[in-house]
N, C-alpha and C positions, 0 to 999 in steps of 0.2 A: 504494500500500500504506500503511498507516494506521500510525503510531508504535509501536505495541505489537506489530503483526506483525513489522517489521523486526525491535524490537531482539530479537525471540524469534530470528527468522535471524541476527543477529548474535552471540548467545549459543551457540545449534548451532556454528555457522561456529568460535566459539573453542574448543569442546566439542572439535568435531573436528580441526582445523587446529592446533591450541597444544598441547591437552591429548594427544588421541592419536598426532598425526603428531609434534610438539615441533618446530613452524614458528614460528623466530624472527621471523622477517620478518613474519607475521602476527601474530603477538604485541605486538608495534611498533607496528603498526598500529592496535592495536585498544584498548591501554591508555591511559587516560588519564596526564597526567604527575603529577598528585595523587591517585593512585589510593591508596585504601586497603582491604587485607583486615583486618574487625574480627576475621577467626578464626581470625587466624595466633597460633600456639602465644606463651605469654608470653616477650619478650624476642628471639622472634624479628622479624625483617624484616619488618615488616606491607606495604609497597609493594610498586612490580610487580616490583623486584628477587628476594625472597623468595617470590613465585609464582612467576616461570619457575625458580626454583632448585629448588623442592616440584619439578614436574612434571619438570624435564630431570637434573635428578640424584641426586632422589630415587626419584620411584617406577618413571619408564622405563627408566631403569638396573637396579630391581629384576625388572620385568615388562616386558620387551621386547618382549612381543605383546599389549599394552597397548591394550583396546579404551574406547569409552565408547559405552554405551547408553542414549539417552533414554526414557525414559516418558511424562512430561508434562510440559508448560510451561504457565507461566499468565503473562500478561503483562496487565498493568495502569500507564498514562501512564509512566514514565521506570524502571518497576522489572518483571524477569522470574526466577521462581522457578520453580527446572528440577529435577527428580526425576529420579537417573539413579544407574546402577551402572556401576562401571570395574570392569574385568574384568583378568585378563592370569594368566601361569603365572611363578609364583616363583624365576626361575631367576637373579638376583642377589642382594649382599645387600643387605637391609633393615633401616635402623638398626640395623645389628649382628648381625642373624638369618642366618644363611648361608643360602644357597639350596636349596629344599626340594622344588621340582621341584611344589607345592601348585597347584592353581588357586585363583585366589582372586577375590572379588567383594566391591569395596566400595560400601556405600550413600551415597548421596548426594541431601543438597536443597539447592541453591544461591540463594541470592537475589543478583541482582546488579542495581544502578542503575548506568543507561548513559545518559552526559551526552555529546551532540554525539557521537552515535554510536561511543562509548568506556566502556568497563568505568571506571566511579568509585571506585563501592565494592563489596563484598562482602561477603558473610554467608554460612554455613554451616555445614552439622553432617554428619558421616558416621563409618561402623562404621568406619573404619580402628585405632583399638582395639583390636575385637575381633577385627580381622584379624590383627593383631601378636599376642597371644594365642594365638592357634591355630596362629599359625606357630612357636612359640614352646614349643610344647606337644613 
């Protein structure tokens, strides 16, 4: 299998395994130890410390049937950008928003470089926003 395929199954593999199931052990696995996310909020934790804290006690706690759906990937030499919606029903809270019983869907385009078959860096943009907004409403 040719570099750009893997690291696309490697990026699913975390998509699903980290993000929906909140597999430490895979997580561990998979993170580089100089990993940085550029799209971590100002001031927050940009490392893989402040990622597994987003996913395991921020949003799965809020959406506990917390799914992720891919769309597309595109992979190109050491970088894969993945289009996907996380899905899940509002039944914790959320930065402060009590739980709303809402379903909710957020967008998502990921770019991630994977060095030595590890998440390095990261890049992103998603409606999570607008999803606080309308829960909010």
């Amino acid at each position: 299998m040719e570099t750009a395929e893997k690291n696309k199954e490697l990026v699913l593999r975390f998509n699903k395994e980290v993000i929906e199931e909140g597999n430490l052990e895979t997580f561990n696995e998979l993170m580089d130890k100089d990993f940085i996310n550029h799209s971590a909020r100002e001031g927050a934790d940009n490392g893989s410390g402040g990622m597994i804290h987003t996913f395991n006690n921020i949003l799965r706690p809020a959406f506990p049937d917390l799914k992720v759906i891919i769309h597309a990937q595109v992979a190109e030499n050491d970088m894969v950008t993945t289009r996907k919606t996380i899905t899940g029903t509002h039944t914790g809270t959320l930065f402060g928003i009590t739980p709303t019983g809402k379903e909710v869907a957020i967008d998502v385009i990921d770019i991630v470089k994977i060095r030595d078959g590890k998440y390095f860096e990261h890049w992103g943009l998603n409606t999570l926003p607008a999803v606080l907004a309308r829960l909010s409403e």
